[in-house]
C-alpha positions in Angstrom: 171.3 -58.5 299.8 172.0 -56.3 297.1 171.7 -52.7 296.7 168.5 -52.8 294.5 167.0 -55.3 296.3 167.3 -53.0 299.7 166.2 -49.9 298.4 162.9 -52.2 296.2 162.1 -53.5 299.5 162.1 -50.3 301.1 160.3 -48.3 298.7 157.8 -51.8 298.9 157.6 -51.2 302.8 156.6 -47.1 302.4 154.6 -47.6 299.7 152.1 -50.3 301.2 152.0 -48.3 304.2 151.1 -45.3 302.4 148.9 -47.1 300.1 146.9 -49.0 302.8 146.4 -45.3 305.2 145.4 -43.8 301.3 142.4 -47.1 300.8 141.2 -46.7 304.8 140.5 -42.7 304.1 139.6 -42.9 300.7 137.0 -45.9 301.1 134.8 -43.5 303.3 135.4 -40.2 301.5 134.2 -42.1 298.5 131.3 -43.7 300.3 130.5 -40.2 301.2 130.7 -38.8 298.1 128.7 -41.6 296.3 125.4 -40.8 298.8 125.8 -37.0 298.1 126.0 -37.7 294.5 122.7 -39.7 294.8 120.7 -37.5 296.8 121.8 -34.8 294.2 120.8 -36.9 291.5 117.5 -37.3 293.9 117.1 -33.3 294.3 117.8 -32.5 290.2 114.8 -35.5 289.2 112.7 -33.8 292.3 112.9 -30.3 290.3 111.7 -31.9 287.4 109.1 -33.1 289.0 108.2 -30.2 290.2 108.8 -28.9 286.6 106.4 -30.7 285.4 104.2 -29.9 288.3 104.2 -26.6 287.4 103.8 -26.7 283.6 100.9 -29.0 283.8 99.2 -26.3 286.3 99.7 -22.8 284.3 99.3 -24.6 280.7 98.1 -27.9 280.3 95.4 -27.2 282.8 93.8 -24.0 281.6 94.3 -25.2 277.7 91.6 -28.0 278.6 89.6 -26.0 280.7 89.6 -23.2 278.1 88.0 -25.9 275.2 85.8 -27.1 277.4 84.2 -23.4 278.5 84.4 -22.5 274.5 82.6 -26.2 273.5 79.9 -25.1 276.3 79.6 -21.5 275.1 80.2 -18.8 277.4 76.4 -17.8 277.8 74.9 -21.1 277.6 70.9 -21.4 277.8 69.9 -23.3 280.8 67.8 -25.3 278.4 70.6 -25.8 276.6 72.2 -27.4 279.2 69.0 -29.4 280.1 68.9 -30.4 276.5 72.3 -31.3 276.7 72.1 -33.9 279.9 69.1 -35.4 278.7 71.2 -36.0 275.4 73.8 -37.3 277.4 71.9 -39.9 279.7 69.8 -41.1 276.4 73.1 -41.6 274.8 72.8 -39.2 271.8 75.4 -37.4 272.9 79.0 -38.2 274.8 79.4 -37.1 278.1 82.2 -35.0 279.0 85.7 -36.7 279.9 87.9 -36.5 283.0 91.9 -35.8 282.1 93.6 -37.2 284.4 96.8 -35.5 282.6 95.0 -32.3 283.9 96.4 -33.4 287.4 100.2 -32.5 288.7 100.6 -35.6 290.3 99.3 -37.8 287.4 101.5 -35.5 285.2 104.5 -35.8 287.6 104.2 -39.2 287.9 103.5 -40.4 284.8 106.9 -38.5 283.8 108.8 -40.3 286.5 107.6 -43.9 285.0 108.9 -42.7 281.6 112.3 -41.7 283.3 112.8 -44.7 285.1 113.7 -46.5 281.8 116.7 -44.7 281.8 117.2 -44.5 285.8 115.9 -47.9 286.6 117.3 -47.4 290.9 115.2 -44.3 291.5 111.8 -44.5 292.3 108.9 -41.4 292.7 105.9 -41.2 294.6 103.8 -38.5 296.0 102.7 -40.0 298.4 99.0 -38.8 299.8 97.6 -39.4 303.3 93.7 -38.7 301.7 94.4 -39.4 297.8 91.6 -39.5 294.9 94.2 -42.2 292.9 94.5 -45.1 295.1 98.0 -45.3 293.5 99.1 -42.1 295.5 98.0 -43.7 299.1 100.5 -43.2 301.4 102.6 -45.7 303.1 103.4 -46.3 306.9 106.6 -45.1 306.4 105.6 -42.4 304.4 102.8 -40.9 306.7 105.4 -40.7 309.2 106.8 -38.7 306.6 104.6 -36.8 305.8 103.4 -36.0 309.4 107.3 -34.6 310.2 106.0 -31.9 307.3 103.1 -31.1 309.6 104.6 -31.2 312.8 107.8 -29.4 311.7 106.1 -26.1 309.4 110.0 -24.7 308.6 111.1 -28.1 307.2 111.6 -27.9 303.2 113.6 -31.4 302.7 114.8 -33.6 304.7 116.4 -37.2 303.3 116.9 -40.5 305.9 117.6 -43.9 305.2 115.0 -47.0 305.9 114.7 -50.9 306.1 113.0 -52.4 303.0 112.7 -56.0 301.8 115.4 -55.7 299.2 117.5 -53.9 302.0 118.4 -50.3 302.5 117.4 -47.4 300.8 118.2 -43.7 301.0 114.9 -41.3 300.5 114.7 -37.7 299.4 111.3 -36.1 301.0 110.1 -32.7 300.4 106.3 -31.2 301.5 103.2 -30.6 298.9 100.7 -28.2 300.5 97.5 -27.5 299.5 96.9 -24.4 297.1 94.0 -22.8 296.3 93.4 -24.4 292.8 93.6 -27.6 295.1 90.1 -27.1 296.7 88.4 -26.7 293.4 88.4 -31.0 292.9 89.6 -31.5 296.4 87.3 -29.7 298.9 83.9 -31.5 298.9 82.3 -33.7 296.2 80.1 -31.7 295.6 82.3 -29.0 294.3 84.5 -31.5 292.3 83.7 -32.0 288.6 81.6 -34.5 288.1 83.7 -37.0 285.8 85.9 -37.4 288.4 83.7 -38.1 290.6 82.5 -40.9 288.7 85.6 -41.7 288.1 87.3 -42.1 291.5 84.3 -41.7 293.3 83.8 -39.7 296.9 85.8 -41.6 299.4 88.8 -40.2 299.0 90.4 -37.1 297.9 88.3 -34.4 299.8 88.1 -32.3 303.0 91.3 -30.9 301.9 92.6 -27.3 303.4 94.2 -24.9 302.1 98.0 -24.6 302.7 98.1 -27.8 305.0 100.6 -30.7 304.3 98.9 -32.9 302.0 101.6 -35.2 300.3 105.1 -35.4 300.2 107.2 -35.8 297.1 109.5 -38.7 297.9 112.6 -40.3 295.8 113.8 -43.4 296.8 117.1 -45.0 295.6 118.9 -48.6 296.9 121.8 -48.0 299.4 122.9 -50.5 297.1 123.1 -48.0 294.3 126.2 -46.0 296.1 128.1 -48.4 297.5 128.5 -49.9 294.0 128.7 -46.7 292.8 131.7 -46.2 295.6 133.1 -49.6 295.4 133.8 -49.2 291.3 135.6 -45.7 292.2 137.8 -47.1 294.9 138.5 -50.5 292.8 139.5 -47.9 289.8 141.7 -46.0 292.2 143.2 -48.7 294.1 144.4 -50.2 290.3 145.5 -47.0 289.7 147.7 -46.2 292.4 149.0 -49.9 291.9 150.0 -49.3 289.0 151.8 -45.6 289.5 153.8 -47.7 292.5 154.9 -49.9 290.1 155.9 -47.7 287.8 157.6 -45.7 289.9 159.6 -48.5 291.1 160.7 -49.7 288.1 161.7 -46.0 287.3 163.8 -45.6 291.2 165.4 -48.7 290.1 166.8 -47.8 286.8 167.7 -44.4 288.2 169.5 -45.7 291.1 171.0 -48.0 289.0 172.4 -45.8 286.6 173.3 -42.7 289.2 174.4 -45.2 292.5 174.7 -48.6 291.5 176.9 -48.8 288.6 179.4 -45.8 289.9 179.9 -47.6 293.4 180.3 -50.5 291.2 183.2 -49.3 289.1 184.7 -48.0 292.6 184.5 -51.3 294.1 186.4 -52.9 291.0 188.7 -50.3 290.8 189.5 -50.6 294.8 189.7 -54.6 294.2 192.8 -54.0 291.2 194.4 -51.6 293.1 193.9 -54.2 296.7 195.7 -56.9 294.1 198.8 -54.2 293.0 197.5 -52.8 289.8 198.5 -49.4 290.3 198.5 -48.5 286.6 194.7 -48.0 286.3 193.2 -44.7 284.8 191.6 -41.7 286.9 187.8 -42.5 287.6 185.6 -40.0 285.3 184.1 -36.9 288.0 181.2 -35.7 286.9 178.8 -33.0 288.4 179.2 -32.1 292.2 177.1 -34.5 293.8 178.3 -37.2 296.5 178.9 -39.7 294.0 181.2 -37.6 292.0 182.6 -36.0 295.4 183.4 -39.8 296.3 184.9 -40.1 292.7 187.6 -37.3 293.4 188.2 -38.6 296.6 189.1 -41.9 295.3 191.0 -40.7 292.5 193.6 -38.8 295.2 193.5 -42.1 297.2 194.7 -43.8 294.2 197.4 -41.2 293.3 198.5 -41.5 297.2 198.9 -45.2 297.4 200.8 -45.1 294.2 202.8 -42.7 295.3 203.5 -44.1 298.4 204.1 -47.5 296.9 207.3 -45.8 294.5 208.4 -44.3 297.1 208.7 -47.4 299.1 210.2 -48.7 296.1 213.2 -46.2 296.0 213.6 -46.5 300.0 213.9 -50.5 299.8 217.6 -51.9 300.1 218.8 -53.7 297.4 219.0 -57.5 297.4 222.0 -58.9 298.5 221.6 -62.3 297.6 
């Protein structure tokens, strides 16, 4: 086997060992690092969420509430107001609406759905053990969830993985307590406004208290989600490194070539002409103070001392007789 060959199938024999220890760690850190990237994506659409949470609570909310105190007057007549119902129920007049945009979830919700055209994996609930919108009742799963919250006051967020139809899927949970503007729709029906309650009706949504764990905010993604997400990185990488070992072969090669083979080369010609007699041969060419050209002197005084030795042989020879 020749030279290249050996050191090819070396370098092949390193590099596959190195390259198969390099795809064993790098499939889980990968793996790894896909879920953490998820849940992060989880926590930043969680925050806007909550964003959204919070702007529909100190503006959106007291805008509407402020036209509707200024439509009614500040000092309204009671029978004004009795004017007004009887107006109302005859028909003369329209009775006032319900916003559900009014209400943070509605308002964080409804955001979510407009998100998801762009994030099509992640999926938003707040899910509600006692909800006013059907929509928000709470799952099995998710009351479990939501009952961790209650049973575990320090929690903030805790994420977890769970069996679904479709397959696995990673979750992001965090707790919604009750505040005080809460209990103004939520405490009783009697103290809720009244369009809602005609709206939604008084099953659900009251005997709320203040501060206790009423919801959780929950993002769901497919498990499926990072493990593609982790299988396209280590595919890229895995190409990648292919291709550098490649490369680099083709590189070692011509180098070895051009700094080993070819000078042991010319020395194995040049020791095959001087094995057949030809003594007359120039000096090989030293160049630098590496091995190869420390091999290159030493050949050249091997030369000069077989040649030497040969014409001296010569002189020392009897002559022919015959």
């Amino acid at each position: 086997m020749r030279l290249l060959a050996k050191f090819s199938l070396i370098y092949i024999i390193v590099f596959g060992f190195g390259f198969a220890a390099t795809a064993y760690l790098l499939y889980a850190h990968l793996h790894r690092n896909a879920r953490e990237q998820v849940l992060y994506n989880a926590r930043l659409l969680m925050e806007t969420a909550l964003a959204v949470r919070t702007y529909t609570i100190d503006e959106i909310t007291p805008a509407l509430s402020g036209a509707a105190r200024e439509a009614n007057g500040p000092n309204k007549d009671p029978s004004e107001e009795v004017f007004r119902d009887l107006c109302q129920k005859k028909g003369f007049m329209e009775k006032p609406e319900f916003h559900p945009q009014t209400i943070p979830a509605y308002a964080a919700t409804e955001m979510f759905l407009a998100l998801r055209k762009n994030y099509p994996n992640y999926f938003y609930k707040e899910a509600t053990l006692n909800p006013t919108n059907p929509r928000d009742k709470a799952l099995t799963w998710e009351e479990d969830v939501i009952r961790t919250f209650r049973n575990r006051p320090d929690l903030t967020t805790f994420d977890g993985q769970r069996e679904t139809p479709f397959g696995k899927a990673l979750f992001l949970a965090r707790p919604l307590r009750a505040q005080h503007e809460c209990l103004q729709c939520h405490s009783t029906p009697a103290s809720a406004p009244p369009e809602m309650v005609e709206r939604y009706g008084t099953a659900n949504g009251f005997g709320w208290n203040e501060n206790d764990v009423i919801a959780a905010q929950i993002i769901s993604v497919p498990v499926s989600l990072p493990v593609e997400m982790a299988n396209r990185a280590f595919r890229h990488v895995l190409t990648s490194l292919t291709l550098v070992g490649v490369v680099a072969l083709v590189a070692l090669n011509v180098l070895l070539y051009v700094a080993v083979v070819r000078p042991i080369s010319a020395f194995a010609a040049r020791a095959e002409d001087i094995s057949k007699g030809h003594l007359d041969l120039p000096a090989l060419p030293v160049r630098g103070s590496d091995e190869i050209a420390v091999l290159a002197a030493a050949f050249n005084r091997m030369h000069r001392s077989v040649s030497m030795a040969m014409k001296l042989l010569e002189k020392e020879a009897p002559p022919d007789d015959s």
